[in-house]
N, C-alpha and C positions, 0 to 999 in steps of 0.2 A: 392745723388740721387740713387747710385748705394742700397748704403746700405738700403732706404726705401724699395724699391723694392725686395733683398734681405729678409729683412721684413716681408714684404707686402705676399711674397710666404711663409716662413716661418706659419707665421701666418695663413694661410690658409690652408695648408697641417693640420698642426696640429687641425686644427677648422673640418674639413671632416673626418680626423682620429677619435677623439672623438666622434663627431654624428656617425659614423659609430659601434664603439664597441659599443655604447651607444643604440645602436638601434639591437642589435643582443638578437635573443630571449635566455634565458637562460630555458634549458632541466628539469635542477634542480628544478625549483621555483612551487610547486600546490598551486593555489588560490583555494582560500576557496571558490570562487565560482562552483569550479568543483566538491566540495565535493556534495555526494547525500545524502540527508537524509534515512539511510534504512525504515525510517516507510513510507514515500514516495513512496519506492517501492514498499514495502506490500500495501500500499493503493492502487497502480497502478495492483498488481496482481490483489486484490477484484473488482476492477472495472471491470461492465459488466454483465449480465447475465447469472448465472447459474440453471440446473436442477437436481431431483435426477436423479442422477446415474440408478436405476432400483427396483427392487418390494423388493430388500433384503437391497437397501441403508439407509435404517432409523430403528433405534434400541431404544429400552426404555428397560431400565436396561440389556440389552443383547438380549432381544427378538426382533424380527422382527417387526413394525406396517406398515403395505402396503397403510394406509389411506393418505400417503404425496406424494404417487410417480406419482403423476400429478402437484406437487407445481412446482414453479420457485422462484427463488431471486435473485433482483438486488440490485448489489450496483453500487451507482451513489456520484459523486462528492469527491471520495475521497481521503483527502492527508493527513499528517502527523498529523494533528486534527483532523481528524474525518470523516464523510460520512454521506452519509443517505441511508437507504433501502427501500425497497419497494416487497413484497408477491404476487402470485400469488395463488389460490389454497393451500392454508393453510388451513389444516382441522383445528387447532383451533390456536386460537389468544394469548394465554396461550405458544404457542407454538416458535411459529413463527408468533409476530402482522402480518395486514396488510400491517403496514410502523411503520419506525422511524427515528431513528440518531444512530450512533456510535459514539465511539473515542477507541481508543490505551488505554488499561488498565496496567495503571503504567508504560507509556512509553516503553512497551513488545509489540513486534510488531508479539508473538504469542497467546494474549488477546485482547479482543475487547469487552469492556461495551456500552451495548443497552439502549437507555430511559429508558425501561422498569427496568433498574437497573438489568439484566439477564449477567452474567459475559459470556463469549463464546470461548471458547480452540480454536483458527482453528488453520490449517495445508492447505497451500496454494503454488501451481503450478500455469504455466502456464493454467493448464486444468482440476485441481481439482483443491477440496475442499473440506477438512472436517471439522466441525463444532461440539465439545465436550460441552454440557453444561447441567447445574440441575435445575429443575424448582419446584417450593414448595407451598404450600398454594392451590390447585387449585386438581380439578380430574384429571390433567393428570400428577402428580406431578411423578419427577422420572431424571433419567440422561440420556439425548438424542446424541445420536449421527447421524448424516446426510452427506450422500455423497455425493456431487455435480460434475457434471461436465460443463466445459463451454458450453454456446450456441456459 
């Protein structure tokens, strides 16, 4: 009897032991669920509405054109595939539609291809935005550049 008992405690120290190491977090271990996708958080920078910047923030071929500095642009919904946007005040549609979709241009999370098939360089902050892109076929063909800041 003695020896069951014996045992009995044996058995159980060691049973509390194991679930115990068994149960200690390891410092070492990243799950893949912690990893962040970086296009995820450029998608998470573009989200939201932004404005130009001021009367000198929009350029064609290096010139000034003052005809945008009442637009706004929002991007909404968007994550590692893609978004959609939407214009305010766009002088012309050639330029900046009224709306579309994006995505991540070749997995570059500093390119972004519009429906419109219009390829788009930004450069994204918290509180900016710059937007590099060439438009062709059309009167206001030429390489535009746009400063945005958030609302």
């Amino acid at each position: 009897m003695k020896n069951f008992t014996y045992l009995k405690s044996l058995f159980l120290t060691l049973f509390v032991s194991a679930l115990l190491f068994s149960c200690s977090k390891d410092d070492d271990d990243t799950s893949v669920d912690d990893v962040v996708d970086p296009l995820d958080t450029q998608a998470n920078l573009l989200n939201g509405s932004w404005v130009v910047k001021d009367a000198n923030s929009v350029t064609k071929d290096g010139s000034v054109v003052n005809v945008f500095t009442a637009m706004s642009l929002t991007f909404s919904g968007g994550s590692a595939s893609g978004g959609a946007y939407a214009t305010l005040n766009s002088d012309s549609n050639e330029i900046w539609p009224a709306s579309g979709t994006w995505q991540f241009q070749g997995g570059s999370s500093a390119a972004l291809l519009r429906s419109d098939g219009v390829v788009i360089s930004i450069s994204v902050t918290e509180t900016t935005l710059r937007t590099t892109f060439s438009t062709s076929g059309g009167i206001k063909d030429g390489n535009w550049v746009f400063d945005f800041v958030k609302q």
